[in-house]
N, C-alpha and C positions, 0 to 999 in steps of 0.2 A: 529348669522348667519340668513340670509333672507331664510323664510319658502321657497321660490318660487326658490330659488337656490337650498335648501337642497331637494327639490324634484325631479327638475332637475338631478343632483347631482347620488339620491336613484333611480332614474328612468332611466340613459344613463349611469351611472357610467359599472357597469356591463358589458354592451355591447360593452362599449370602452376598458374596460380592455381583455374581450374576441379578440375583434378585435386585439386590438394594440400582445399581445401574442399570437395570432394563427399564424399572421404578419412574429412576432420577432423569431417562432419557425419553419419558415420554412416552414406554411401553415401545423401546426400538430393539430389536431381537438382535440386528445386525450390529449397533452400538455394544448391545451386551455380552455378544459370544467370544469376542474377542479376549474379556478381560478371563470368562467363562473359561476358556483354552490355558491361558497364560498364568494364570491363579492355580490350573489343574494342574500343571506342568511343574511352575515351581512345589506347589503341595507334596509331590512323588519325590522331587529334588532332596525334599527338608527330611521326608520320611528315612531318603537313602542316606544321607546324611549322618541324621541323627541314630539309625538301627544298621547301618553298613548293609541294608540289602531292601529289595523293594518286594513287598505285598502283592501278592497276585491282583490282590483285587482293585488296587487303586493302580495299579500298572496298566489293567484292562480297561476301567472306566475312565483314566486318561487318552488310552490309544482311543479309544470310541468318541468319545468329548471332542478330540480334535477333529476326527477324521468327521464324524456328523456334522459337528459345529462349520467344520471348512467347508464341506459339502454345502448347508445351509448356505453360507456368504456368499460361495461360488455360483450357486446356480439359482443362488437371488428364493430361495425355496424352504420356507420353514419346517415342512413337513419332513426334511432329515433330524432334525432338531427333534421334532415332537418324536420321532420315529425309535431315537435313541435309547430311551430307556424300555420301550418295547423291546428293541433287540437285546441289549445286557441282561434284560430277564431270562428270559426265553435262554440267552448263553448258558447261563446259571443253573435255567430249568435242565438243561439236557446234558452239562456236563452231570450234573450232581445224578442225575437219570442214568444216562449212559455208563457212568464213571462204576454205578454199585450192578446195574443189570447185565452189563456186556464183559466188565472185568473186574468183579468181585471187590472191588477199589472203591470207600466210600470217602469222597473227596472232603463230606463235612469232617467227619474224623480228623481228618488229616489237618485242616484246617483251625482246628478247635479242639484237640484232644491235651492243648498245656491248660485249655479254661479250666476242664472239666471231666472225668474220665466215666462213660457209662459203658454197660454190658454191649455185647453186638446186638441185638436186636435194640434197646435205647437209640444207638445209632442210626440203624436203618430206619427206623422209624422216625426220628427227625429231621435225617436223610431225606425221606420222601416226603415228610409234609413240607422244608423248605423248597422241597423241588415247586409243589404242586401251590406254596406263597408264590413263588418268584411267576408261577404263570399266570396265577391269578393277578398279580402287579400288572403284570404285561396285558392282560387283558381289559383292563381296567383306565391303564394310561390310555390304550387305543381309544375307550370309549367314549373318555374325558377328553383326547381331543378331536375327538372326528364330530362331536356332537355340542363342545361348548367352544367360546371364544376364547383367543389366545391368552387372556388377563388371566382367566381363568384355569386355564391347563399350567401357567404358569405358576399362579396358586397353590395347586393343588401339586405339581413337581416340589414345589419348597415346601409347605407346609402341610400336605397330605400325607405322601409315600411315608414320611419319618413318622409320622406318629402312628399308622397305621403301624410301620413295621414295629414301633416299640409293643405297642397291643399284642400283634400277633406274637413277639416273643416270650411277652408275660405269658401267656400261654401256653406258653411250653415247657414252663417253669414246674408243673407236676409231673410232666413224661422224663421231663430230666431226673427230679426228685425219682422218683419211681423205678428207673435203671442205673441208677449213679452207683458205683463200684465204689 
């Protein structure tokens, strides 16, 4: 199987399965988190698996999936659920922040330097525009759900965030051009 599908695959699987049975059960949050968790879980499984080591990022938005989504069932409260990707942004924003201001350590680099190799400043300056994405995501999911209905924010989680974020990356497809070594 092609690496670049099984990642697709361990990376939208999950959210399609969440979506498609939140859908099927009626718009029931509680019906759908479960598979939400258990899909996320084996997704990491297949990754470790298949690359003999696991990705920061689907390592973290696993821990959070469950620990949100549990929290959700447990206290009968959707609002961990909605809350979720608010916080993984915001993680995102302040590691990538933190990571180049506090210790000269620019974590995108680090993360992305086999795609693609640009000068230091190309870096940093990607560095902080995805910091300053990720808060604007975060800012964004908040408003989406504190001000629309759950159908809605559920929406806009599956089929908003991903194209939004393709957008912004087209984007950045001349700052790369521009510092690419």
């Amino acid at each position: 199987m092609n690496k670049s599908f099984l990642k697709f695959i361990t990376d939208f699987g999950p959210l399609l399965i969440f979506f498609t049975i939140y859908y099927k059960s009626g718009n029931n949050l509680k019906i759908a988190i479960p598979p939400l968790i258990i899909s996320t879980i084996i997704a990491v499984g297949i990754i470790y698996f298949v690359e003999k080591k696991i990705p920061f990022v689907p390592l973290i938005g696993g821990i959070v999936i469950t620990i949100f989504g549990g929290l959700t069932l447990y206290f009968n409260n959707p609002v961990f659920i909605y809350m979720k990707p608010t916080i993984v942004n915001i993680l995102f924003a302040v590691i990538l922040i933190v990571s180049k201001s506090l210790y000269q350590k620019n974590f995108l680099k680090f993360f992305l330097q086999t795609a693609f190799q640009l000068n230091d400043i190309g870096w940093d300056k990607l560095n902080f525009r995805w910091a300053y994405f990720f808060i604007f995501l975060a800012l964004l999911n908040e408003v989406v759900w504190r001000t629309q209905p759950e159908t809605t924010w559920v929406n806009f989680k599956v089929w908003g965030i991903l194209p939004i974020t393709v957008i912004f990356t087209a984007f950045q497809i001349p700052l790369i051009n521009k510092y690419k070594i």
